[in-house]
C-alpha positions in Angstrom: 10.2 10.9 11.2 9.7 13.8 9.4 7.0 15.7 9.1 7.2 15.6 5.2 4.4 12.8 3.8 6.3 13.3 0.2 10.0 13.0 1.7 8.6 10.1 3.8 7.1 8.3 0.8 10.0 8.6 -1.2 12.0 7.0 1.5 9.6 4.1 2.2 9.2 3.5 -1.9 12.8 3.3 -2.3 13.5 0.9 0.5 10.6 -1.3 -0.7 11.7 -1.2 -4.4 15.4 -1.8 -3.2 14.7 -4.6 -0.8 11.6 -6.3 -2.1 10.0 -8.6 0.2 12.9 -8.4 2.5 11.2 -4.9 3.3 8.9 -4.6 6.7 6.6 -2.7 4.8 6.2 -4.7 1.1 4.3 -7.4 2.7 1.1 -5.2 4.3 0.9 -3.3 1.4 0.5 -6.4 -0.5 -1.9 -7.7 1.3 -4.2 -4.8 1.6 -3.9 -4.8 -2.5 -5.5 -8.5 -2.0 -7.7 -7.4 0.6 -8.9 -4.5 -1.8 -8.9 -6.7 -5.1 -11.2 -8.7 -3.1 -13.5 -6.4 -1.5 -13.6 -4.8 -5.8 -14.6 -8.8 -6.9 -17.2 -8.6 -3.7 -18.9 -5.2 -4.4 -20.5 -4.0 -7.6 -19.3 -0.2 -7.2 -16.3 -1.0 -7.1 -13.4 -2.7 -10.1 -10.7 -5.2 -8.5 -7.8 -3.1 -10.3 -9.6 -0.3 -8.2 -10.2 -1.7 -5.1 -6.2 -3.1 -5.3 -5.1 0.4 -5.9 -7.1 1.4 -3.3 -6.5 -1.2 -0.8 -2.7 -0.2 -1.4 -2.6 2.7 -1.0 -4.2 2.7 2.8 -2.1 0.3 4.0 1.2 2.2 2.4 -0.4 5.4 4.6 -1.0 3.7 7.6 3.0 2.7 7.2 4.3 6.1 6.3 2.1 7.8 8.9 1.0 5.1 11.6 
């Protein structure tokens, strides 16, 4: 890997938009959007479209950079 986060995103977005869930990386990014919507409907300082966004976004990180 390279030690690029932008080039590195780029690559993992493209291989998840190209092979949907056939991707190793679409299905734990889903689910920490879930796992975020949820923890948004469970806490008041916090919105579910936030806490998907959120939720995303770590588990996209922790793929790019693990």
């Amino acid at each position: 890997m390279s030690d690029n986060f932008v080039d590195d995103a780029k690559a993992e977005i493209s291989g998840m938009a190209k092979e949907g869930m056939r991707h190793p990386s679409t299905k734990p990014v889903l689910t920490g959007a879930a796992v975020g919507a949820a923890a948004g409907l469970l806490l008041p300082v916090l919105s579910i479209p936030a806490g998907l966004v959120i939720g995303a976004g770590i588990m996209f990180y922790k793929r790019v950079r693990p």
